[in-house]
N, CA, C and O of each residue as an XYZ file, in Angstrom:
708
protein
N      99.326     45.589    -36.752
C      98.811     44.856    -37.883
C      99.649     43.611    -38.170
O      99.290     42.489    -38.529
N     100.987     44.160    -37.890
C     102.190     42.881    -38.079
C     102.023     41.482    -37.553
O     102.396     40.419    -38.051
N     101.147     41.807    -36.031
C     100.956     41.158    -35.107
C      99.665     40.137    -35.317
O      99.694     38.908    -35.249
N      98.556     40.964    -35.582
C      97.333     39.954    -35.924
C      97.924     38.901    -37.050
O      97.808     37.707    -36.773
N      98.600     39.286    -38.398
C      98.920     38.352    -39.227
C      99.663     37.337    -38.513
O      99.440     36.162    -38.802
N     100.369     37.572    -37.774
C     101.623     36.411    -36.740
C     100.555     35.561    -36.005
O     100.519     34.340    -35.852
N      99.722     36.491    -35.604
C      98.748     35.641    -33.963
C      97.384     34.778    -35.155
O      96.982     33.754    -34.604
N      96.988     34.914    -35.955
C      95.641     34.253    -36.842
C      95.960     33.188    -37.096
O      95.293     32.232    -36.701
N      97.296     33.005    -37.979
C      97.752     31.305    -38.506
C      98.095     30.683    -36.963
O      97.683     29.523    -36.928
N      98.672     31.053    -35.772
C      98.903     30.269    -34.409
C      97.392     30.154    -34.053
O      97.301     29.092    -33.437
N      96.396     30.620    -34.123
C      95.356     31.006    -33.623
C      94.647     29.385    -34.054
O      94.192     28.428    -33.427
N      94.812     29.654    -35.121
C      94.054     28.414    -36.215
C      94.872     27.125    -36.037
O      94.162     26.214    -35.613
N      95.989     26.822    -36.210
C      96.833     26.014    -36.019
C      96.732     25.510    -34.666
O      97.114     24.351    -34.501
N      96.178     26.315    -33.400
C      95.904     25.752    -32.184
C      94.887     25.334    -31.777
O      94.955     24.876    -30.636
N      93.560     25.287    -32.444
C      92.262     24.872    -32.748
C      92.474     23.937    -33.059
O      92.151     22.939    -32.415
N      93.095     23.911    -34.155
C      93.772     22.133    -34.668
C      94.267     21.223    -34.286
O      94.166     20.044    -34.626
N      95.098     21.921    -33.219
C      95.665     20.591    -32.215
C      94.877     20.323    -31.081
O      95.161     19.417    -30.297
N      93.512     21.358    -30.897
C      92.719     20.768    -30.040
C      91.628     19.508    -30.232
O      91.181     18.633    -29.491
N      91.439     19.908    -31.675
C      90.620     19.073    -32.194
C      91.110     17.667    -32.461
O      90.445     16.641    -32.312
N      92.604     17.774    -32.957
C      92.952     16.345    -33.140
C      93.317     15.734    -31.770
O      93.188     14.516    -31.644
N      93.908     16.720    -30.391
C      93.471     15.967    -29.307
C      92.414     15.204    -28.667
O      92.522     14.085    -28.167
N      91.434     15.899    -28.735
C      90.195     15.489    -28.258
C      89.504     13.878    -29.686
O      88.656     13.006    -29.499
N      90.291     14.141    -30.813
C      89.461     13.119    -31.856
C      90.621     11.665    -31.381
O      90.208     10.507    -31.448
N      91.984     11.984    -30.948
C      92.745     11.112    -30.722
C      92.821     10.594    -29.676
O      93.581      9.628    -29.610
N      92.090     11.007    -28.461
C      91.631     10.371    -27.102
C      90.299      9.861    -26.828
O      89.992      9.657    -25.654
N      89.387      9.605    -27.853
C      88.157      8.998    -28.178
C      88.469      7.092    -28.501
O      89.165      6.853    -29.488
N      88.088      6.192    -27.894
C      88.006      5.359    -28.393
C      87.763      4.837    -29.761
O      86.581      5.175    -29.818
N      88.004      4.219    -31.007
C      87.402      3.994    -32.027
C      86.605      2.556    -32.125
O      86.106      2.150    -33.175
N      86.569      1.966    -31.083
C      85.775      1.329    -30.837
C      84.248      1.629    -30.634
O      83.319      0.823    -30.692
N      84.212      2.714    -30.433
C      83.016      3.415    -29.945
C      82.091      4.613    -30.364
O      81.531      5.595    -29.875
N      82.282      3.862    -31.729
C      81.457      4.773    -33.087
C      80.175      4.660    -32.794
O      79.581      3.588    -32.682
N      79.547      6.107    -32.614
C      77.835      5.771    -32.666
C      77.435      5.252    -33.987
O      77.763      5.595    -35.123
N      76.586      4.270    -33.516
C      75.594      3.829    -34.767
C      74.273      4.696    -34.983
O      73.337      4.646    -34.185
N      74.272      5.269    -35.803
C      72.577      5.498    -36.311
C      71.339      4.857    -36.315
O      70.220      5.298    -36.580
N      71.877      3.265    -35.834
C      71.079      2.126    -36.060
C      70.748      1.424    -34.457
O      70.450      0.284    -34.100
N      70.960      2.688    -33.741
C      70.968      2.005    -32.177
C      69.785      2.676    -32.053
O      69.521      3.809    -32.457
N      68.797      1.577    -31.223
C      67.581      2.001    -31.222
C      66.665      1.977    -32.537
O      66.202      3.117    -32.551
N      66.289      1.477    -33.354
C      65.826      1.899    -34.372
C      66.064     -0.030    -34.911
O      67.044     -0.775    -34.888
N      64.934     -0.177    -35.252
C      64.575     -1.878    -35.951
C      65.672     -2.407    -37.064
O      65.947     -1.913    -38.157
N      66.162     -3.481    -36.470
C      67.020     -4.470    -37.385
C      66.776     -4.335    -39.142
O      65.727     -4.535    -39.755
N      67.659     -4.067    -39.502
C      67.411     -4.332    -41.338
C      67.643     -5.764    -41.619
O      68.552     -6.580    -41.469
N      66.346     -5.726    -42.125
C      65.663     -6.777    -42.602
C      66.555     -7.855    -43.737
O      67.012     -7.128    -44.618
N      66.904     -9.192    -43.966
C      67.265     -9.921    -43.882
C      66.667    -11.367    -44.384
O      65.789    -11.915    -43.717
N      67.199    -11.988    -45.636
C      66.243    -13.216    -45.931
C      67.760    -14.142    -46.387
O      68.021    -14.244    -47.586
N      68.538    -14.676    -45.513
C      69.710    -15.116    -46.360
C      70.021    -16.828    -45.845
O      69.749    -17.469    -44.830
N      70.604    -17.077    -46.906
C      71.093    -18.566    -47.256
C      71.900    -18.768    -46.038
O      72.873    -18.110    -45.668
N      71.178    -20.076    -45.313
C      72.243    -20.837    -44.217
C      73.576    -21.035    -44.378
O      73.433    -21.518    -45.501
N      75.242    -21.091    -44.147
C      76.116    -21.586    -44.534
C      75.955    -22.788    -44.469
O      76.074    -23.314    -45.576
N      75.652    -23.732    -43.364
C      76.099    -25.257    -43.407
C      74.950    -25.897    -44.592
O      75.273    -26.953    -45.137
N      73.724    -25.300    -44.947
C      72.166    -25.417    -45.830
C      71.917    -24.782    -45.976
O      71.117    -24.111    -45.323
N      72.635    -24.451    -47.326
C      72.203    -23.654    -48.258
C      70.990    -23.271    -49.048
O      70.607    -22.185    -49.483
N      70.439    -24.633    -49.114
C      68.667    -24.200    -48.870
C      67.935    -23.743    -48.005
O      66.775    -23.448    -48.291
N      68.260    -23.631    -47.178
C      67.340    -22.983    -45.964
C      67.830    -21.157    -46.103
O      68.661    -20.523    -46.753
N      67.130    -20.951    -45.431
C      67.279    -19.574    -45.171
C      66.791    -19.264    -43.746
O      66.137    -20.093    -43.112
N      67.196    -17.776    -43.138
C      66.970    -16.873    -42.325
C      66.648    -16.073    -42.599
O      66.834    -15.680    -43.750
N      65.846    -15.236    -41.514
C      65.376    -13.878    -41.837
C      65.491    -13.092    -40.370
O      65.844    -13.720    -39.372
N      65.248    -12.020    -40.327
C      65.187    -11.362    -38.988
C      64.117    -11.099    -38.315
O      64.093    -10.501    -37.240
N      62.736    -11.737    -39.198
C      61.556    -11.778    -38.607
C      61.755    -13.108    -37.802
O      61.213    -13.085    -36.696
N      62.398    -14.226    -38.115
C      62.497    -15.722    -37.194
C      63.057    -15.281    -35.760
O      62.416    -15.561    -34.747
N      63.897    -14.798    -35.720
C      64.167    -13.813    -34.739
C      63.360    -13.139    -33.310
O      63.618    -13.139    -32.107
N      62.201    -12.556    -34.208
C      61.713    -11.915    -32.767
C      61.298    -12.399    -31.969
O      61.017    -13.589    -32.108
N      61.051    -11.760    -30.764
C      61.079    -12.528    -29.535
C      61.862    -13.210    -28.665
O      61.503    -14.064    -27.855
N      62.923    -12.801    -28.867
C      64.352    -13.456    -28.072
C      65.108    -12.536    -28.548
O      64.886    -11.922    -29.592
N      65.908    -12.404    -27.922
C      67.202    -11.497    -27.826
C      68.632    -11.739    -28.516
O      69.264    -12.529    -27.814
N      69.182    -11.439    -29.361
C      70.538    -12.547    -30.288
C      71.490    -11.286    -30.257
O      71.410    -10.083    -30.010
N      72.503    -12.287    -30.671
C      73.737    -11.379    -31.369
C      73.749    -11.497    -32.843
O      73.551    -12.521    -33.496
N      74.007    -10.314    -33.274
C      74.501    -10.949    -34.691
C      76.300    -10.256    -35.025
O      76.688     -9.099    -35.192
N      77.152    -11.782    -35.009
C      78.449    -11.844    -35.228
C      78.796    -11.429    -36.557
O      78.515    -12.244    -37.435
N      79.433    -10.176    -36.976
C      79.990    -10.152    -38.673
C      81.349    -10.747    -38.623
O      82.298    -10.198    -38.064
N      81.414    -12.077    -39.327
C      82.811    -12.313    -39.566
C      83.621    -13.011    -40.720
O      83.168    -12.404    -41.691
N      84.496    -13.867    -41.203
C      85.054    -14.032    -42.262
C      85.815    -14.701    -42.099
O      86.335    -14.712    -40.983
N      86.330    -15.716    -43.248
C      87.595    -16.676    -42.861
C      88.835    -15.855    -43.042
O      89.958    -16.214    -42.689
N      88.444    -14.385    -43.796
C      90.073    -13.728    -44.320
C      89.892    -12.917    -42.924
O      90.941    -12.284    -42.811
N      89.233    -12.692    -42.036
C      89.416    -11.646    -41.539
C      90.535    -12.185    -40.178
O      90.219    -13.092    -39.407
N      91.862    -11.418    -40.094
C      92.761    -12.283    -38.820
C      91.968    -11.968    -37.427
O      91.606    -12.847    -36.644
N      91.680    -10.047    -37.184
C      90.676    -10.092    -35.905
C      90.104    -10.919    -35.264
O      90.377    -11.305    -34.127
N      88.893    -11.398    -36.258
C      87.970    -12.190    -36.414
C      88.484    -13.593    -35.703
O      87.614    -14.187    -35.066
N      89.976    -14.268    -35.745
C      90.548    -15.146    -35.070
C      90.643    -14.358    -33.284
O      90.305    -14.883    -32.223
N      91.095    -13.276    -33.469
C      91.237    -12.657    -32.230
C      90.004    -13.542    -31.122
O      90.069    -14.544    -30.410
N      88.901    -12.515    -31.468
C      87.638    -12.952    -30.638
C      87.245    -13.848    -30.496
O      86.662    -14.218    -29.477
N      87.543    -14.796    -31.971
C      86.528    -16.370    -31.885
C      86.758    -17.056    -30.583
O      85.763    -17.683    -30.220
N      87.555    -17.107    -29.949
C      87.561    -17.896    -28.764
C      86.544    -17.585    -27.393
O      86.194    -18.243    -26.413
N      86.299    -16.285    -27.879
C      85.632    -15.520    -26.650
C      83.726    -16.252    -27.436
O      82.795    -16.646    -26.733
N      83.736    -16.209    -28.568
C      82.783    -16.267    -29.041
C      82.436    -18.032    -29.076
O      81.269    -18.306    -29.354
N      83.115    -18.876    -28.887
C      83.208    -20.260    -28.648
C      82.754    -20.706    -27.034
O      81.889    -21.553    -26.813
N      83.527    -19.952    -25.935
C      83.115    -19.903    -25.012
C      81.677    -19.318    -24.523
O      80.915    -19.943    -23.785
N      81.397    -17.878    -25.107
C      80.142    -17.503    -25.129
C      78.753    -18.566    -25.105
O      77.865    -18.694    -24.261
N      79.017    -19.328    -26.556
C      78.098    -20.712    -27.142
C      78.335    -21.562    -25.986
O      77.311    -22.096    -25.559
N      79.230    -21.784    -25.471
C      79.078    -22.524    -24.452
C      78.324    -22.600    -23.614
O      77.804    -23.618    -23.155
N      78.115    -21.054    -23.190
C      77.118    -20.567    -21.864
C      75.798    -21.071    -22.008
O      75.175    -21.630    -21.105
N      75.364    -20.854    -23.206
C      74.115    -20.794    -24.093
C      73.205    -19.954    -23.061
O      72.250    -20.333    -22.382
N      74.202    -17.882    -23.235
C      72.619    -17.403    -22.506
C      72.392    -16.893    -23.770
O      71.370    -17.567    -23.898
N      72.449    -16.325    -24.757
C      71.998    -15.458    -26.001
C      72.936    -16.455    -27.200
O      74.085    -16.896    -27.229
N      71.598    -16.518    -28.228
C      71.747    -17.071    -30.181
C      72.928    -15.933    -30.274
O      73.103    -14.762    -29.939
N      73.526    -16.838    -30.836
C      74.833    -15.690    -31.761
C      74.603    -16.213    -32.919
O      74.923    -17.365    -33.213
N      73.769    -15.056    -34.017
C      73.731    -15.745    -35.239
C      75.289    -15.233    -36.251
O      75.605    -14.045    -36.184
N      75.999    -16.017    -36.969
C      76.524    -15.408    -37.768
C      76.593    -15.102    -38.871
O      76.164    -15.986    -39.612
N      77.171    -13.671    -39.691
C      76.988    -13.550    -40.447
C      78.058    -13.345    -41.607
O      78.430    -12.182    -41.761
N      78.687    -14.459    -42.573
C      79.670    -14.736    -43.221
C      79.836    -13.416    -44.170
O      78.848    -13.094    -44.830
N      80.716    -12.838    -44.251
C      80.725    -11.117    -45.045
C      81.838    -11.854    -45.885
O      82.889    -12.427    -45.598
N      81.078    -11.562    -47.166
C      81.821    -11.083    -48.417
C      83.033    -12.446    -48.434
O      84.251    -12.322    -48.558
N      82.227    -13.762    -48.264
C      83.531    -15.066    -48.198
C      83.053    -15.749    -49.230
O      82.123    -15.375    -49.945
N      83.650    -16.732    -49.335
C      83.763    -17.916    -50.104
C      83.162    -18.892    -49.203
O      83.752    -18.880    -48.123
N      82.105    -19.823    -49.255
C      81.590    -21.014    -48.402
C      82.151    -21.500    -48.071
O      82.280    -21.398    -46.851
N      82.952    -22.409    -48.737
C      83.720    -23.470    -48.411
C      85.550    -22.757    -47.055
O      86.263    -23.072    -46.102
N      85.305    -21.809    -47.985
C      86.570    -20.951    -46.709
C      85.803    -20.964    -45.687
O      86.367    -21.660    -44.843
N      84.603    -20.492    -45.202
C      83.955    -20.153    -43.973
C      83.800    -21.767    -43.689
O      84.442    -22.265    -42.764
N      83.050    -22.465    -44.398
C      82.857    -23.685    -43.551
C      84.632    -24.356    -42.844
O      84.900    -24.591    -41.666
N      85.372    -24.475    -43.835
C      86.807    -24.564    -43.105
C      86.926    -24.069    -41.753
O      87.047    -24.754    -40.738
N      86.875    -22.716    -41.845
C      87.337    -21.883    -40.829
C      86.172    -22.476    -39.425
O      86.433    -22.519    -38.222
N      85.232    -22.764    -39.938
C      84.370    -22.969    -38.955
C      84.778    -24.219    -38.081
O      84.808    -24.169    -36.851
N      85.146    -25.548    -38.949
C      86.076    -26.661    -38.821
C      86.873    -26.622    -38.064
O      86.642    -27.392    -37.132
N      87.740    -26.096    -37.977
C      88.952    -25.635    -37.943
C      89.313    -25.035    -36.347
O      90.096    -25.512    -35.526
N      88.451    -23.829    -36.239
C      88.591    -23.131    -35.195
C      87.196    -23.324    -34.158
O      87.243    -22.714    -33.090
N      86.327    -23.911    -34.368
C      85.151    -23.905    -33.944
C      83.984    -23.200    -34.319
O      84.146    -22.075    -34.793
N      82.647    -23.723    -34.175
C      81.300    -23.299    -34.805
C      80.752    -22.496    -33.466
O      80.169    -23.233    -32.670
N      80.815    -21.579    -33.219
C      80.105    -20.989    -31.823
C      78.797    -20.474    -32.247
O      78.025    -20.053    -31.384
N      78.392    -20.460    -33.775
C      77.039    -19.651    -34.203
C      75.730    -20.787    -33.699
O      75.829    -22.014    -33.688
N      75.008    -20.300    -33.462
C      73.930    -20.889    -33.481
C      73.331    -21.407    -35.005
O      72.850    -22.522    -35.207
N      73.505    -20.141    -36.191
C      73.049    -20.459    -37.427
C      74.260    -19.442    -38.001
O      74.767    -18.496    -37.399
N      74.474    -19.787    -38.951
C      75.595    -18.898    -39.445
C      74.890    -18.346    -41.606
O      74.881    -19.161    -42.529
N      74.586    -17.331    -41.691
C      74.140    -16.891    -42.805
C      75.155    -16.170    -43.658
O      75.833    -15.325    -43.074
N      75.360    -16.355    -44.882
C      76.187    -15.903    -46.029
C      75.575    -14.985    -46.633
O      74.484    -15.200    -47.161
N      76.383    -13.380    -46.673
C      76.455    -12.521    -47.243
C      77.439    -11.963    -47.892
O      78.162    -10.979    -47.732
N      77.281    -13.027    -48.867
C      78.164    -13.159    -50.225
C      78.329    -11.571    -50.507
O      79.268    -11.088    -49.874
N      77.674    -10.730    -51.257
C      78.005     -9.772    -51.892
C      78.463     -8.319    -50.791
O      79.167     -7.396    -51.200
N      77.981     -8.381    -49.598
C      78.075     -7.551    -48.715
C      76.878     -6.583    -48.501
O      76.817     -5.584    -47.785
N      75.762     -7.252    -49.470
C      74.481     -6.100    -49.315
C      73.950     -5.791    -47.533
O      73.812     -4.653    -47.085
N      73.785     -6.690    -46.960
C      72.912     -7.020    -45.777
C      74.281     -5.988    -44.504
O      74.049     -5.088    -43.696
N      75.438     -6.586    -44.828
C      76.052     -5.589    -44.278
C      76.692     -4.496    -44.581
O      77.862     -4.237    -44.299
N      75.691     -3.629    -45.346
C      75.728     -2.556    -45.561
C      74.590     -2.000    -45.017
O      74.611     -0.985    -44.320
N      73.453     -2.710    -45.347
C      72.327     -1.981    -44.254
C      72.024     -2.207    -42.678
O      71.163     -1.833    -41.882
N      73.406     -3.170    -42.641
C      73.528     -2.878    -40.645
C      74.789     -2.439    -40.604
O      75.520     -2.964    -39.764
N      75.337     -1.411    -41.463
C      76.048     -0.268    -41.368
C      77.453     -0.595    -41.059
O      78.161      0.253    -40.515
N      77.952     -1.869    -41.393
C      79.051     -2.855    -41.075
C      80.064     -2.039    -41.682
O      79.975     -1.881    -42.899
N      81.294     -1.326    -40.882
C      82.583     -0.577    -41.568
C      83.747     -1.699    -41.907
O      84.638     -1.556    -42.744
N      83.512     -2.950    -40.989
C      84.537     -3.783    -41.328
C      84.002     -5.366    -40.588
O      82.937     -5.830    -40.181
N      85.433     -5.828    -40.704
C      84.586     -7.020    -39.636
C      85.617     -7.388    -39.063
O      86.641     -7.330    -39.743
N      85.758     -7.981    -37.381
C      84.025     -8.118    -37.069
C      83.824     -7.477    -36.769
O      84.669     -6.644    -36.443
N      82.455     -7.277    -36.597
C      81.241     -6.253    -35.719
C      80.071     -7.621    -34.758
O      80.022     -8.837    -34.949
N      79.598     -7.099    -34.155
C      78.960     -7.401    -32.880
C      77.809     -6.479    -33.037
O      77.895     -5.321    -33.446
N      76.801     -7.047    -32.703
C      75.205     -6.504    -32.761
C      74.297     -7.063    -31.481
O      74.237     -8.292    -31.503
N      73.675     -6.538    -30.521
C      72.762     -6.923    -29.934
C      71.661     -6.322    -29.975
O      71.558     -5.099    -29.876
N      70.351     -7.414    -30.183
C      69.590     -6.754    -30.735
C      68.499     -7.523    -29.532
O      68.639     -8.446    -28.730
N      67.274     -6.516    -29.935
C      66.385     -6.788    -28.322
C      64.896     -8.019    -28.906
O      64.598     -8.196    -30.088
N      64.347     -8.549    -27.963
C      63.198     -9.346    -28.700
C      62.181     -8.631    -29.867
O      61.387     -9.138    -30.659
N      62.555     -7.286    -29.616
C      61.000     -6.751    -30.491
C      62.070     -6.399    -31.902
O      61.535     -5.530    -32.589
N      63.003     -6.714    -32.303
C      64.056     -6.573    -33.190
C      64.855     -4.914    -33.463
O      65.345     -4.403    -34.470
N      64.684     -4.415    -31.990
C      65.361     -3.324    -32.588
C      67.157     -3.728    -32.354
O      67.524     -4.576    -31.540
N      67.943     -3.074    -33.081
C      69.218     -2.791    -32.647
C      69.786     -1.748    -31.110
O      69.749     -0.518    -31.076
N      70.140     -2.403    -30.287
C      70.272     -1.732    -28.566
C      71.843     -1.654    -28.570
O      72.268     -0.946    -27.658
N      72.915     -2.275    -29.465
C      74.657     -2.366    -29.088
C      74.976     -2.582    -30.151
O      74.123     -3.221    -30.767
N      76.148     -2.262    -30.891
C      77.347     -1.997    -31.786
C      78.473     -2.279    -31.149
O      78.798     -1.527    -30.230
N      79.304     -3.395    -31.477
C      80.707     -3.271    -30.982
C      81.751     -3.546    -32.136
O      81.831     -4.680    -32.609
N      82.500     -2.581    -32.563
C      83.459     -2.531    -33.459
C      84.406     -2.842    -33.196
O      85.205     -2.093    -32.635
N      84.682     -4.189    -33.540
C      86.501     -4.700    -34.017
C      86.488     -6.378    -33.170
O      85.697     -7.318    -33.256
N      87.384     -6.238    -32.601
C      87.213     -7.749    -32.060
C      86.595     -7.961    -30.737
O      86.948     -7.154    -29.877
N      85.681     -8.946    -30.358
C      85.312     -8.648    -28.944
C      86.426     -8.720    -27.796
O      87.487     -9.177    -28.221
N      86.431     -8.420    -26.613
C      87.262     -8.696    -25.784
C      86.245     -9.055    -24.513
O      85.070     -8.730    -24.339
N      86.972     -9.695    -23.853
C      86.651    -10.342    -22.508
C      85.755     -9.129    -22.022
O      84.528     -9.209    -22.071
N      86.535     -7.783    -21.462
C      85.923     -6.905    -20.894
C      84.902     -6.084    -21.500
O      84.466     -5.084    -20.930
N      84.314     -6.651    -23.175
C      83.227     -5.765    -23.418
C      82.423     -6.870    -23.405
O      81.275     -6.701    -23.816
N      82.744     -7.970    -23.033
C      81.218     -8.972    -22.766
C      80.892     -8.700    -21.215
O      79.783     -8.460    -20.737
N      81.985     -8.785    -20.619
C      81.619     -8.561    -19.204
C      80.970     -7.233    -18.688
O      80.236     -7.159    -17.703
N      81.259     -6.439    -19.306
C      80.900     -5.220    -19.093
C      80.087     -4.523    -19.806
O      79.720     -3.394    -19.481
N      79.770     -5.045    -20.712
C      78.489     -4.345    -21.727
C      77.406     -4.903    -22.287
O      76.221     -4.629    -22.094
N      78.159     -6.147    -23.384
C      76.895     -6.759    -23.711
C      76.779     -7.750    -22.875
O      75.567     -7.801    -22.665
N      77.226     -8.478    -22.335
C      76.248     -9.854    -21.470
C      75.229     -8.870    -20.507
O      74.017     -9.022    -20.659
N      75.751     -7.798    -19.453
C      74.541     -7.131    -18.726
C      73.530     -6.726    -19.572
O      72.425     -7.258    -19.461
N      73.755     -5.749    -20.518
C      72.900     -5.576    -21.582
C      71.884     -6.760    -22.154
O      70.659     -6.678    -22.056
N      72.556     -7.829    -22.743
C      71.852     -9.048    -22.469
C      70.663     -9.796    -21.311
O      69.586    -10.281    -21.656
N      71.028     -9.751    -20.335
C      70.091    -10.041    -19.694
C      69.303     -9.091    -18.988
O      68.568     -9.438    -18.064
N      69.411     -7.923    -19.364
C      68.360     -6.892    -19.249
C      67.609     -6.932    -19.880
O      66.431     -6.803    -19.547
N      67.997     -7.117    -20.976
C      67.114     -7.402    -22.318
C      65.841     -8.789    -22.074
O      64.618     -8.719    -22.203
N      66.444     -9.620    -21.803
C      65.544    -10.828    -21.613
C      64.982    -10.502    -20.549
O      63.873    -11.035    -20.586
N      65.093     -9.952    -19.639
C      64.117     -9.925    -18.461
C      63.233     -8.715    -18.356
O      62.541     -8.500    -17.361
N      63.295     -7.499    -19.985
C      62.525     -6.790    -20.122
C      60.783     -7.192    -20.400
O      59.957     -6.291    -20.549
């Protein structure tokens, strides 16, 4: 009896370190979205550079885009921009962006500053819009297909090897669907 009480708490306590093994050798880059596969949330927002104009995610269909979440506070967000400058360069896929929770005039700076790689860049001042594309932080990365569903999620900053290896193929699968 002495024994089961000794062996139950090791028992449990070793479950635990399996679990936090297996949760600590998972990428966190590589959070499923709920929103993969399943149609873009919908979207009617103020241009940054014209502010009268607007976007929506119905202008959208029929071509294939990214949508960039990013910010002048966010430092990451410096990480990738270069990858995302070069990208615009290519001009194979719209990278629209989407300004989270800034100040205009900071984003237009930052845009100044470091370069404009968006095709259109939209302000979501309060953070509503990225909350219903399920945004945990920024940046985030979205590829989305011509008929507007969501097909890729990439959490945190892009890197060289997830354009090369995920979304650009993904990308032109997409367009030649």
């Amino acid at each position: 009896m002495k024994a089961l009480r000794l062996l139950l708490p090791l028992a449990v306590f070793a479950i635990l370190v399996v679990f936090l093994w297996v949760g600590l050798s998972r990428d966190p880059r590589e959070v499923p979205s709920p929103l993969i596969g399943k149609p873009a949330p919908e979207f009617r927002l103020p241009q940054l550079h014209a502010m009268d104009k607007q976007l929506s995610t119905s202008e959208m269909k029929g071509q294939v885009w990214l949508l960039n979440v990013w910010a002048s506070w966010c430092v990451s967000c410096r990480i990738e921009h270069p990858l995302l400058v070069e990208l615009a360069r290519t001009k194979v896929v719209p990278v629209i962006g989407l300004n989270y929770k800034d100040k205009n005039d900071l984003g237009i700076a930052w845009l100044q500053r470091y370069g404009d790689p968006y095709s259109i860049s939209i302000v979501d001042a309060d953070g509503r819009v990225g909350i219903d594309w399920g945004v945990y932080g920024v940046p985030e990365t979205f590829v989305v297909d011509k008929s507007g569903m969501i097909r890729y999620k990439h959490i945190g900053p892009l890197t060289t090897e997830a354009l090369e290896r995920k979304i650009l193929p993904l990308v032109r699968e997409l367009q030649n669907a």
